[in-house]
TORGU-48925 format. One record per residue (C-alpha): residue in three letters; x, y, z. Coordinates in steps of 0.02 Angstrom, whole numbers, padded with zeros to 5 digits, always signed. Layout:
N
AlaXYZ
...
This chain:
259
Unk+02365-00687+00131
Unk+02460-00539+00160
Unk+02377-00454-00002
Unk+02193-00504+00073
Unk+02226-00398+00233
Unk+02296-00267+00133
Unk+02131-00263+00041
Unk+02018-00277+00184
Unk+02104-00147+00275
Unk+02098-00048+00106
Unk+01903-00072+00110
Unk+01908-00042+00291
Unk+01955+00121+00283
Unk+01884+00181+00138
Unk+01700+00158+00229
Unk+01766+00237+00387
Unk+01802+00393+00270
Unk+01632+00378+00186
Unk+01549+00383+00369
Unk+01661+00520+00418
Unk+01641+00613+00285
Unk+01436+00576+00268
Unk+01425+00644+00469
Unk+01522+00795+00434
Unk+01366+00814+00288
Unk+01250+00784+00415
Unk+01301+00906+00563
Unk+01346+01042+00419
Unk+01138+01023+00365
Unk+01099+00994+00514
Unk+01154+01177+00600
Unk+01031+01273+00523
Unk+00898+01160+00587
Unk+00964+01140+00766
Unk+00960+01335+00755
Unk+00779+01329+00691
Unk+00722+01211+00842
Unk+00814+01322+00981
Unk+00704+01454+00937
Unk+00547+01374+00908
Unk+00562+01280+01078
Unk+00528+01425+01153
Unk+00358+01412+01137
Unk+00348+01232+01186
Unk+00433+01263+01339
Unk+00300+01408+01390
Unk+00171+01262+01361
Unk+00274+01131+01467
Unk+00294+01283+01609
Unk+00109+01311+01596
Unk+00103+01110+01617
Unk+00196+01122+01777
Unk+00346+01046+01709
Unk+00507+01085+01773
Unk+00652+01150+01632
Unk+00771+00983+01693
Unk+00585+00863+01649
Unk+00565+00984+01477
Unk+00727+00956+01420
Unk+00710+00762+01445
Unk+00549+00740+01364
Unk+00608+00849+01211
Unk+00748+00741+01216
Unk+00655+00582+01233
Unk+00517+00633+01106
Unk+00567+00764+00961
Unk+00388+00813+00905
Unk+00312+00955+00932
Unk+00141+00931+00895
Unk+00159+00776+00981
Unk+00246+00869+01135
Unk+00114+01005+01151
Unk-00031+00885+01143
Unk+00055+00796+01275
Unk+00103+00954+01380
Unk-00106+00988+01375
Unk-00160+00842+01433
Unk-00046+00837+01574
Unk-00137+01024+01608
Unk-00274+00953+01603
Unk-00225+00814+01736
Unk-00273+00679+01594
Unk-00229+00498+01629
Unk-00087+00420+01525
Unk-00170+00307+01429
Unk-00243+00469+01357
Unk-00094+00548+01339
Unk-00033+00417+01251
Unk-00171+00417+01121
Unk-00144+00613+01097
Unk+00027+00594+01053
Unk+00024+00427+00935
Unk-00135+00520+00850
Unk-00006+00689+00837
Unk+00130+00600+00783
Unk+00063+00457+00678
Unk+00141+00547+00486
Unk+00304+00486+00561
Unk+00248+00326+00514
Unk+00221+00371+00322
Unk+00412+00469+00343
Unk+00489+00298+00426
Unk+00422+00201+00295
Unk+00500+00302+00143
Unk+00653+00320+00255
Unk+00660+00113+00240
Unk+00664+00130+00069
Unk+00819+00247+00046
Unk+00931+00122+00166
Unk+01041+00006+00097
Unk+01009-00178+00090
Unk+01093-00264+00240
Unk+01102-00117+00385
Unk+01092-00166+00532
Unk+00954-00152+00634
Unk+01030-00068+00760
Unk+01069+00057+00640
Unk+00879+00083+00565
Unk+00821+00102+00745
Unk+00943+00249+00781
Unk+00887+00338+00631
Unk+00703+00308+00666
Unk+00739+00386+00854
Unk+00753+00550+00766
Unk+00629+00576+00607
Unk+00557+00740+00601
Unk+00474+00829+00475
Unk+00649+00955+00428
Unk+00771+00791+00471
Unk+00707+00671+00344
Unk+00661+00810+00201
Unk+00854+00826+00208
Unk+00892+00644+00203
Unk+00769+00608+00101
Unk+00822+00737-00029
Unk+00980+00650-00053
Unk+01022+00550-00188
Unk+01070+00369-00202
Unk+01058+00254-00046
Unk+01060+00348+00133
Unk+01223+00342+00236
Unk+01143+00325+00434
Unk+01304+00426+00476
Unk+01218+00563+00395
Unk+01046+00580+00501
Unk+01178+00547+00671
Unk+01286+00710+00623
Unk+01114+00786+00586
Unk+01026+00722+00749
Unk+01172+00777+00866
Unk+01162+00940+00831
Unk+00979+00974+00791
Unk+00909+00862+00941
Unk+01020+00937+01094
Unk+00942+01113+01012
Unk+00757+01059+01020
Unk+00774+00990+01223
Unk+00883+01154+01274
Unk+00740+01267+01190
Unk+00624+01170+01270
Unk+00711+01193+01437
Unk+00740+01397+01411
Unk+00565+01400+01365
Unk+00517+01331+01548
Unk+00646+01474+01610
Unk+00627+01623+01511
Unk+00493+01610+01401
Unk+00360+01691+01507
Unk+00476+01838+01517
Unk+00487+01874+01325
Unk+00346+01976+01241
Unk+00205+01870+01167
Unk+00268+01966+00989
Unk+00436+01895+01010
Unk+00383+01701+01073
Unk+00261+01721+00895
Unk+00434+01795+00780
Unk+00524+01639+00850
Unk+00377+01515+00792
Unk+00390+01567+00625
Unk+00576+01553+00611
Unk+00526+01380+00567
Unk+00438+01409+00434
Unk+00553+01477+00330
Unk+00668+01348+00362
Unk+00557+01240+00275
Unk+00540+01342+00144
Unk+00722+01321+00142
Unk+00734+01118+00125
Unk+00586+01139+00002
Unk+00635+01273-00116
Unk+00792+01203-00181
Unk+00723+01025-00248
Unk+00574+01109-00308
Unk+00676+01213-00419
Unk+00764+01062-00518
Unk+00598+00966-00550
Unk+00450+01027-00607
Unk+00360+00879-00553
Unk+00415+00928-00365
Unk+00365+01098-00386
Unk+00170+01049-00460
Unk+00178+00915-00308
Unk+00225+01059-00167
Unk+00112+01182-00234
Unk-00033+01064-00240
Unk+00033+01023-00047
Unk+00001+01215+00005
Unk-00158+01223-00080
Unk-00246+01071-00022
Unk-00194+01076+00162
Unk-00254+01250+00146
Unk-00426+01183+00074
Unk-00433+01053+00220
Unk-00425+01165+00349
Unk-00579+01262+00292
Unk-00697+01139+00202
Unk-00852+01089+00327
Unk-00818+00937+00353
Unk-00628+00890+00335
Unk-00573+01030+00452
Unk-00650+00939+00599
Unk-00534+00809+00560
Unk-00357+00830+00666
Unk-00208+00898+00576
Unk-00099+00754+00590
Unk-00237+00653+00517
Unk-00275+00767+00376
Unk-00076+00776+00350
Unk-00061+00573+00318
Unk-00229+00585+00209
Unk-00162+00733+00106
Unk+00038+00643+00110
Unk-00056+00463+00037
Unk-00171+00569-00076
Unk-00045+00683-00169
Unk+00112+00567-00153
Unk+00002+00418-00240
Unk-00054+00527-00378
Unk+00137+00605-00410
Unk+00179+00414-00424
Unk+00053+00370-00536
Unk+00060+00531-00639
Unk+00248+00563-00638
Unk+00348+00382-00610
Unk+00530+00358-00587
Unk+00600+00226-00679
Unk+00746+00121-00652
Unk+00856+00235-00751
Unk+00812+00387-00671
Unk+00864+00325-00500
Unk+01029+00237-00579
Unk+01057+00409-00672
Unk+01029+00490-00466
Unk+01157+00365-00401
Unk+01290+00406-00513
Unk+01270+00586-00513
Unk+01282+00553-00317
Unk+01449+00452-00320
């Protein structure tokens, strides 16, 4: 009996080091990001203050709602003095390649996690959070997107808020040099991966250049961008699949080069 406790406490804490150890991971990846969102708020928050929203309600709904495609959209209907059920359209419509993300996100957790434990994780998936999740290898720790999501999220909602306060005091120059801090972090998450696989590489590239194409055909710019971003993500990711598949020993060949 005595050597069955010893085990379980054994196995006990061995896991509470693997979660320890996987959120340390997670808030280490996740800096960079948070740092990323502070600056980029900015902007939102000049679109909330423009909204009439208060920096206290700006930092709760970035809290509440980490998208900021679906935050602006919902910052310019409540301009506009829209009703909610439109606002609510606007921002599922905005948001609605989270979807795609949460589904792929499913995939990566491990058999058996609690539910409680998927929800958390699905509070919190945005575009930079789950290209470093999903970029790991082997089945996804949910201790890793928490370290992640407490430093990254607190970030978005107090740029958000400092937008509301400051933002209409910066120079238009500056608020613009702050947006595009994001893209390079990006480039960052994307670069790396792309490097080690040729097959990720041919599958970003084609990325840039057909989201490029769709915003300046006729007829598939008119189509929103979050739309055209789940068309082009369903296109390109089923043809990579197709083209390029990963068999069973590839991914067992991924999980021990993880452990």
């Amino acid at each position: 009996m005595s050597q069955a406790n010893t085990y379980i406490r054994g196995e006990y804490s061995l896991r509470r080091a693997e979660n320890k150890k996987a959120f340390r991971e997670g808030m280490h990846d996740g800096i960079p990001i948070g740092l990323g969102y502070l600056a980029v708020a900015f902007s939102l928050g000049i679109a909330a203050k423009h909204a009439g929203v208060t920096p206290f309600q700006g930092f709760v709904a970035s809290f509440l709602c980490n998208a900021s495609a679906g935050e602006y959209a919902g910052f310019t209907v409540i301009a506009a003095q829209a009703a909610f059920v439109e606002m609510a359209i606007m921002t599922l419509i905005a948001n609605a390649r989270y979807l795609l993300m949460s589904c792929a996100m499913s995939q990566r957790v491990k058999p058996g996690t609690p539910l409680v434990h998927r929800l958390i994780m699905a509070y919190d998936i945005t575009d930079e959070l789950f290209a470093i999740a999903i970029a790991r290898p082997g089945y996804l720790n949910p201790n890793y997107s928490y370290g992640a999501i407490v430093i990254a999220t607190p970030c978005w909602a107090m740029g958000t808020a400092l937008g509301c306060l400051a933002g209409n005091l910066m120079p238009d120059r500056l608020v613009s040099a702050f947006s595009v801090a994001l893209y390079g972090m990006f480039l960052a998450i994307i670069i790396p991966p792309a490097r080690k696989s040729k097959v990720v590489a041919v599958v970003v590239v084609c990325g840039f250049l057909f989201s490029y194409l769709s915003s300046v055909l006729p007829v598939v710019s008119t189509i929103s961008s979050g739309t055209r971003t789940i068309i082009l993500t369903v296109l390109i990711a089923g043809a990579a699949a197709l083209l390029f598949p990963k068999t069973s020993e590839d991914e067992e060949r991924t999980e021990d080069v993880a452990a």
